[in-house]
N, C-alpha and C positions, 0 to 999 in steps of 0.2 A: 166284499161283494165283487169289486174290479179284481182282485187276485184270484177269485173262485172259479171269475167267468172264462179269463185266460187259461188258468191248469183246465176246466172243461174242455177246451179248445184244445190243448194238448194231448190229453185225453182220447179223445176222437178220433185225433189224428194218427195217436197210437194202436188205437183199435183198425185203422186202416192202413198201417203198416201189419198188422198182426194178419190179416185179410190177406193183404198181397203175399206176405213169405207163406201163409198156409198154400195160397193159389199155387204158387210156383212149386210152391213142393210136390205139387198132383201131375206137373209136366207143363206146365204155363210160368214160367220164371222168363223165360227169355222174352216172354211180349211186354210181360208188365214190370220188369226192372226188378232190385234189390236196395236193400237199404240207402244204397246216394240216392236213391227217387224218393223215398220217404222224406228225407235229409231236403228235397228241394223242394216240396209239396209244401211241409211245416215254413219255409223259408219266405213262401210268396203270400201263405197266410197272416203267420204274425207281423206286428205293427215295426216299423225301421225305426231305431230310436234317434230322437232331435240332432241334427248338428251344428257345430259350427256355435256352441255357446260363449260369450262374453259377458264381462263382468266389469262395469264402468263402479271406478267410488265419485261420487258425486261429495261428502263432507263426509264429517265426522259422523253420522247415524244415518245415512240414507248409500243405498248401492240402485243402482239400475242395469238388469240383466236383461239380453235378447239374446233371442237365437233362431236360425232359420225354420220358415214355416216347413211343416211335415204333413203331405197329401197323406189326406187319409184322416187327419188328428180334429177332432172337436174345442179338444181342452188339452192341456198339459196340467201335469204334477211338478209344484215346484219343491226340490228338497232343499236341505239347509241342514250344514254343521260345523261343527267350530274344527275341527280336525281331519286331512285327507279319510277318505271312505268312513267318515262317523255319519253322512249326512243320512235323516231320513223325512217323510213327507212331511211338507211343511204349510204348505198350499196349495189350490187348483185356479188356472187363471186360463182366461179366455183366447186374446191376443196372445201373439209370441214374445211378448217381452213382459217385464215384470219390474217392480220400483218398491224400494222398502225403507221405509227414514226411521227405523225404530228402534236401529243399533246400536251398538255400544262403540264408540270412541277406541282406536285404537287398539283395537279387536277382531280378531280374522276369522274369517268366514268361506266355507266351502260349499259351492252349488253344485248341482246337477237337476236336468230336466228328464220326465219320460212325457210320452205321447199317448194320449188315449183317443178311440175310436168311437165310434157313433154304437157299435157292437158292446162298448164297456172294455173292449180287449185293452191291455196295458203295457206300453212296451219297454224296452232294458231301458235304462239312464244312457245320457248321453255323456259328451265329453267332464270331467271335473274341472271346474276352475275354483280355486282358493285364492283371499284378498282379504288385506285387513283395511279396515274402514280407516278415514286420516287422525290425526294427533292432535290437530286444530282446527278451528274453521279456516273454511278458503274465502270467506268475502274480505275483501281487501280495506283495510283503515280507513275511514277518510282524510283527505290531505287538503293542507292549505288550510286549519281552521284558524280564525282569527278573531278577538272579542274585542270590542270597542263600545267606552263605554258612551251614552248618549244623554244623562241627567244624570241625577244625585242618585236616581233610585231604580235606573236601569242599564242594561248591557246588551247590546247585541253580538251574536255569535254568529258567525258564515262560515262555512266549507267548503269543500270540490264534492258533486256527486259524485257514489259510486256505484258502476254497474252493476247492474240487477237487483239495486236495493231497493226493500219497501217499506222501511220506514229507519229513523235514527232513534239512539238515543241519548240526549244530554244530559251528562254530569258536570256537576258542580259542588267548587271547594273555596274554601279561605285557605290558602296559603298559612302554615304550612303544612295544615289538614289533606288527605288526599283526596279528590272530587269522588261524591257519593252520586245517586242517581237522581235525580230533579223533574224530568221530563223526558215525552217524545213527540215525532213530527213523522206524519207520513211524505215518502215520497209523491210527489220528487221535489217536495220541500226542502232547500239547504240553508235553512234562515232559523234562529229564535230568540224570541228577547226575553230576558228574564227579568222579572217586574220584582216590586216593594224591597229591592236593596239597601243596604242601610249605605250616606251617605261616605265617602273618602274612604272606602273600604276597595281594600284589591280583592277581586275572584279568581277562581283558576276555574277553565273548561277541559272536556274532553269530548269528542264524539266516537260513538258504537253503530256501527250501517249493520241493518240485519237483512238479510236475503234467505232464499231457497235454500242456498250452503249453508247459514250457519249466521250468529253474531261474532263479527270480528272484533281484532283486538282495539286498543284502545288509541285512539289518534293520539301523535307525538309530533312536537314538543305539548305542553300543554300553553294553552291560549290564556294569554290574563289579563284583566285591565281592572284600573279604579275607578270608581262610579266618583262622580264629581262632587266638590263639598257642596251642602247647603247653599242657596242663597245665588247657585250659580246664576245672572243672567244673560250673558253671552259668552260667547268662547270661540276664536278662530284660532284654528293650526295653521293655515294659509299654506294647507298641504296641496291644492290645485295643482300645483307648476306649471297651467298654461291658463291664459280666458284672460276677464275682468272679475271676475267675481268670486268671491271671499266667503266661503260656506260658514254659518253660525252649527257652531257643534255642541251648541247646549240644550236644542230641542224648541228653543224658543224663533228656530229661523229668522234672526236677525242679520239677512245677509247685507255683504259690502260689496261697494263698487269703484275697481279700481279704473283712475283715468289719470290721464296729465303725464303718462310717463311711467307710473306705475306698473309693476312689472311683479312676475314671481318671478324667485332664482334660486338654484339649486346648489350652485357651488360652494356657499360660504352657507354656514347652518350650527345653531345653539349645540350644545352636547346634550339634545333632547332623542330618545330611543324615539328607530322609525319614524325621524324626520322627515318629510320630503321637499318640502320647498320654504321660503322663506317670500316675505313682499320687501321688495328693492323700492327704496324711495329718492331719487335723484334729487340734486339742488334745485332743478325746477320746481316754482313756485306752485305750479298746477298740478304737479304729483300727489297723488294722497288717495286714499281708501277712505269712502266715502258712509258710515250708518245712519239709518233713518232713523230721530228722535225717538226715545223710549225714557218714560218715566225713572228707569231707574240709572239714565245715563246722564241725567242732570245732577248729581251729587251737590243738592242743593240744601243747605245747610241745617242740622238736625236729624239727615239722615243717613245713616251707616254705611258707608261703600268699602269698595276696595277693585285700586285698578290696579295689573300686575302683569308684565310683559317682559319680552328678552327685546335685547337693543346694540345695535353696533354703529359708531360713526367710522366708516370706513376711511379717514381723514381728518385730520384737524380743521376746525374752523371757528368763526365767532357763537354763532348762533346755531343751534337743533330747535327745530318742532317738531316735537314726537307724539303729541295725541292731546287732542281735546275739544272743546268750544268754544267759536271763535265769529265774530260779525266779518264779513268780508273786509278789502281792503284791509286787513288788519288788524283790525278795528278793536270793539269793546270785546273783552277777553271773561269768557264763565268760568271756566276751568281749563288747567294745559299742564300737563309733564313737558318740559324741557330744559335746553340749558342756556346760558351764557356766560358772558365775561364776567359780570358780576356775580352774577348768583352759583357761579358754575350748575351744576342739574337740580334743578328745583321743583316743585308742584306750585301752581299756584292758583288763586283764587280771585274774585271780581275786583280784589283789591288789596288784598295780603300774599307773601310770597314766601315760602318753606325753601331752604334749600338745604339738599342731601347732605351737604359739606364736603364734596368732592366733583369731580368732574368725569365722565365717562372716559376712561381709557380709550385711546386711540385704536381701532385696528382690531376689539379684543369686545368678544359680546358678554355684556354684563345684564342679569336679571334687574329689574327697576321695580317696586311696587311704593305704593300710597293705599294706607289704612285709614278710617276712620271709624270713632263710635259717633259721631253725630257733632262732637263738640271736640274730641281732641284726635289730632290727625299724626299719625307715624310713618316715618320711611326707610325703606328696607332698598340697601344694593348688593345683590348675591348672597337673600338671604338673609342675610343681617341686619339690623334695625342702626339707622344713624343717627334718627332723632326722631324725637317725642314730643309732644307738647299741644294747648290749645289751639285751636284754626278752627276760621269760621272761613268756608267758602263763600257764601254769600252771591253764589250765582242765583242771577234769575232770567238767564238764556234757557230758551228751550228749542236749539238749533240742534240736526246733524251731528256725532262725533265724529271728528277728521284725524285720521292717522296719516301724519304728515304734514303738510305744510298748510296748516289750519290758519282760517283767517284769508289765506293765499300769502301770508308771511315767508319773507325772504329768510333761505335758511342754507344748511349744508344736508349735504346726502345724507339720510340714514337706514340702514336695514333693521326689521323688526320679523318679532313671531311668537308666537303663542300668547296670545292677547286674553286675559281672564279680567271681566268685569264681574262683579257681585255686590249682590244690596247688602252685604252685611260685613262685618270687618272680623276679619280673619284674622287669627292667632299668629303669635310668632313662630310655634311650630308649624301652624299651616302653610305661613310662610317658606320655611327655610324647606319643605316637602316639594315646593314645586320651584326654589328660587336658587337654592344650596347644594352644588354639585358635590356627590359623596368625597369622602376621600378617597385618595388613590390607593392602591394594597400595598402593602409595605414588603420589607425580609423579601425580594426579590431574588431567588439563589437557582442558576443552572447546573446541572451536573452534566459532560460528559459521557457517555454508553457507548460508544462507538464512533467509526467513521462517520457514520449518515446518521444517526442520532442525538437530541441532546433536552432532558428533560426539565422542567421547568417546574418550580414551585415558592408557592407567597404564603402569607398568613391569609386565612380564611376571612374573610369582611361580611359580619350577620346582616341579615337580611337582602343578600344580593343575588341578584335574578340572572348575572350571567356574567362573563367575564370575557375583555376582549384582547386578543393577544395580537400585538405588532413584531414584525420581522423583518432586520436588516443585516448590510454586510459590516457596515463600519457605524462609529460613534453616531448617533443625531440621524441615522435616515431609515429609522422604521416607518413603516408603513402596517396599515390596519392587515392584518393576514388572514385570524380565523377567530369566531367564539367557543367558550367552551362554558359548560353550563354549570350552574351557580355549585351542581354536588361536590363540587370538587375544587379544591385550590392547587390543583396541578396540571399541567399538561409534557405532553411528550410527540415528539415530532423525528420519523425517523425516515426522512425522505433528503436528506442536506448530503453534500458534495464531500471527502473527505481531504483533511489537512484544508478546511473553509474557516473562517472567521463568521461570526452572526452573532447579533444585537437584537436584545429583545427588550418588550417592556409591555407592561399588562394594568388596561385599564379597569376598571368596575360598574355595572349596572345596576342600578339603584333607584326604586321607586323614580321608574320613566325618563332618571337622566343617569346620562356617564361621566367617570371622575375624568381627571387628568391623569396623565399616566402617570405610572410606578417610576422610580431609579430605573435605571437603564445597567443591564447584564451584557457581560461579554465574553464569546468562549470559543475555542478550536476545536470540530471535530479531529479526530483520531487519525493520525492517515491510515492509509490503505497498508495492506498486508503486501512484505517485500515477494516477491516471484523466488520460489521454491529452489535452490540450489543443490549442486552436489548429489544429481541425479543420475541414478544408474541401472540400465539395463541387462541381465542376466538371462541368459535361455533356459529351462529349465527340460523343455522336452521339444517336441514334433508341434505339438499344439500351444505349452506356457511361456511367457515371458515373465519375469519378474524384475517390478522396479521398486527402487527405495533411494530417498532423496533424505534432505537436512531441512527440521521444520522451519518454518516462518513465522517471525514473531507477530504475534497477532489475529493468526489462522485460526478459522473453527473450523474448516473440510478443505479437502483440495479436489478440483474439480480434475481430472485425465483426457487426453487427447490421443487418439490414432490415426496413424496414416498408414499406407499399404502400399508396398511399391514406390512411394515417392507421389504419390495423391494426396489429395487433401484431409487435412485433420478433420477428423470428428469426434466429438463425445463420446467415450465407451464406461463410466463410472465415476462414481463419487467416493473416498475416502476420509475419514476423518483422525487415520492412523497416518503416519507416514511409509504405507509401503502398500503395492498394488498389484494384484495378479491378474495379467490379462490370458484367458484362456480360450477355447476354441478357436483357435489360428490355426494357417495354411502350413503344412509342413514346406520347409525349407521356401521360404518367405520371406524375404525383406519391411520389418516395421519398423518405425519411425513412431515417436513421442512426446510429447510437451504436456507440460504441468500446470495449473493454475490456482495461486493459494487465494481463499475466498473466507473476511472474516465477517464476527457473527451482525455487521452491517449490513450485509452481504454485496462490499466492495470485491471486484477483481482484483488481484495481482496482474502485472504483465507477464507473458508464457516465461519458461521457464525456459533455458539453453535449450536445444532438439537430442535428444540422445536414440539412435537405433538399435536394432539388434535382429539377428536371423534365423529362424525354427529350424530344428535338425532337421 
């Protein structure tokens, strides 16, 4: 009907050029013009088609089109087609712009707009723009997510918002399952806990931020944490590093309160992943971390405990109080982990004393736990079980437990951290899980590649979550460098100095602690490629030079240098042959040359001697 009403119009307007040339043919031509007047008549009539169209991609299935308003236009024609001039009508829209999310991915597309009149009249298409829609979405991952877990049977997950997101979605996996879908959260929530987890099980997360553009990919690294065993009733990381106070991370907020001296500290710290602080307990007697009485912190006799902590005397001395229940002054003792001359490190009870059969390493933090089922009591150092046997604690204090100098008993310094009480006594594997630093990876072997490279590889160690690689110049002073993630039992590093010396050694990540390190490797990068000799310049014409030199051992390309007149060198090519043409030169010219061998490092050589030469 709009095509019909136009050719009318056309029509008309032909019948009124047909009018005029009849007119003029009678002797009136010259008043009323010849065909350029019809030619301008039809011009001021029909509708001017839209300009000035654009074509935004917004994601993967949406485009948004505008284009300047057209006086005169009610409505526009929007067309659409996948190939320059295939487009035909597609839609009619009101406003000058136009939005459409119901593309196809990766997919081009061509517009054009006409203008329509209050009259029905329809006018040409306007400019074409063609555009393929994006290959991905554009909403951006979320970053920073992190899972920690908070009880036996649950985990919390946080991230960083992302712009213009409205809602997330979390997945969730068992390791080494890949995380499947679980749930979501609208914006601008970046929190979720995921509930009825089965106890000392590690999960993996990921987060998906969906917006306008699209669902993005999948947040990386993936987040994992173990939900805690059975039975947990307290738990401090004494991750704070500043305050007095000692967060309980088991759910049951049984927080501590540090006074007397007590302090976090960050420098000296277990080989526990994402550490952050530790509690400093100095030889003052009034040092200590203070817990408020709880039922299952009296480990009073017949019921199943288990304490279990990392521990460092940062000096020798007679006496440690390391944790327990204690009458002031000193006094009547309920329960206590510590050491001395006699007993060297012991647990003890209202009136019996277990001891480890060892004494706490100087200097060197060693795990410490005490098990019991009710009646027979074990002890574990780094992990390991040392002995066995009945014990009756036989407390019947129901004070405060004091980490540190319990009782206000005179003692020596000592640092502590990750403090696990539970009402129930824990396995020997559960034990060596949080007490037992993995082993180190073994077959340490670097290979050589070049000047600036040198790649590295171990035997593979199952079940480990990541691996940390240290980097030095000579024997014994590596330092932590970089991780590299558990896929793999190699890495390659091609940023090192040629003709350098470098010492490596690669620890391992392991359900939440790290080993000690591997053997220690040692190797030379390659030196640098010698500077190109026995280089020669040849004129060949008005315009060519030609040079050919003797290669360099070591070379993958040789970089070229020109000068002009006796000015400064610059870059004019790269060759991987040894011979160069330099062409479009100044007839009868003076140039100058230097060479630079570059190998596949890509170390420099020093220039090469200067060799010139003169264009006819």
């Amino acid at each position: 009907m709009v095509e019909r009403g136009l050719m009318s119009t056309k029509f008309i307007l032909g019948m009124v050029a047909a009018v005029s040339v009849s007119v003029g043919a009678a002797g009136c031509m010259g008043e009323y013009g010849g065909e350029e007047d019809v030619g301008t008549l039809e011009s001021e009539v029909a509708l001017p088609p839209p300009t000035n169209l654009q074509v935004t991609v917004v994601s993967t299935t949406q485009m948004n089109l505008t284009w300047d308003a057209s006086a005169g236009a009610t409505k526009y024609v929007v067309l659409r087609g996948l190939t320059p001039g295939s487009e035909t009508s597609f839609t009619t829209v009101t406003p000058n712009s136009f939005s459409y999310n119901h593309l196809l991915p990766n997919t081009q597309y061509c517009w054009q707009v006409k203008n329509i009149n209050a009259s029905g009249q329809v006018s040409t298409a306007s400019n074409e723009v063609c555009a393929s829609t994006a290959t991905g979405s554009t909403t951006a991952a979320p970053a920073n997510v992190v899972a920690t877990a908070i009880s036996s049977s649950r985990i919390v997950v946080t991230w960083n918002a992302v712009a213009g997101a409205t809602s997330y979605q979390i997945w969730q996996g068992q390791p080494p399952a890949a995380p499947t879908y679980k749930s979501a959260v609208v914006a601008p929530t970046v929190s979720f806990t995921s509930a009825g987890l089965a106890a000392g099980t590690t999960y993996s997360y990921e987060i998906r931020a969906i917006s306008p553009l699209g669902t993005s990919a999948a947040s990386t690294p993936l987040a994992t944490a173990t939900t805690f065993l059975a039975g947990l009733e307290a738990y401090y990381k004494f991750d704070e590093k500043t305050g007095t106070t000692a967060n309980d991370a088991s759910g049951f907020l049984r927080t501590g309160t540090l006074s007397g001296g007590a302090a976090f500290a960050m420098a000296d710290k277990p080989q526990v992943e994402n550490d952050l602080s530790v509690v400093s307990l100095p030889s003052n007697v009034t040092a200590k971390v203070t817990i408020a009485n709880a039922s299952a912190f009296n480990l009073a006799s017949g019921a199943p405990f288990t304490v279990a902590l990392w521990v460092k005397t940062p000096s020798a001395g007679s006496d440690f109080h390391i944790i327990g229940m204690r009458n002031s002054g000193c006094g009547t003792r309920g329960w206590e982990i510590g050491q001395d001359t006699t007993n060297q490190l012991y647990f003890a009870g209202a009136s019996a004393v277990r001891s480890f059969g060892s004494a706490l390493p100087v200097g060197a933090w060693t795990h410490v736990a005490v098990t019991s089922n009710g009646s027979n009591l074990t002890t574990y150092v780094n992990g390991v079980s040392t002995s066995t046997g009945a014990f009756s604690v036989a407390n019947t204090l129901k004070l405060p437990v004091i980490l540190g100098h319990l009782g206000d008993c005179v003692g020596g310094a000592v640092l502590a951290d990750e403090l696990y009480v539970y009402s129930r006594e824990l396995s020997a594997s559960e034990i060596a899980a949080i007490g037992k630093l993995p082993d180190p990876p073994v077959n340490l072997a670097v290979t050589v590649t070049s000047s600036t490279r040198q790649d590295l590889s171990w035997t593979a160690v199952p079940g480990a979550s990541k691996y940390l690689i240290y980097k030095g110049t000579t024997s014994g002073d590596e330092t932590f460098f970089t991780s590299s993630p558990s896929t793999t039992s190699t890495f390659a590093y091609g940023h090192l100095l040629p003709s350098t010396q470098y010492s490596w050694q690669v620890a391992v990540m392991k359900g939440g602690l790290y080993s000690n390190r591997s053997s220690e490797v040692i190797a030379t990068t390659l030196a640098g490629p010698a500077a190109p000799t026995n280089v020669v310049a040849t004129v060949l014409s008005s315009s060519r030079i030609k040079l050919d030199w003797t290669a360099s051992a070591g070379a993958a390309r040789y970089n070229v240098y020109q000068s002009t007149a006796g000015g400064a060198y610059a870059f004019v090519g790269s060759t991987t042959t040894t011979t160069f043409t330099a062409a479009n030169l100044t007839t009868m010219t003076a140039y100058s040359y230097q060479l630079q061998a570059v190998d596949a490092g890509n170390s420099l050589s020093a220039f090469s001697t200067p060799v010139s030469a003169t264009t006819l």
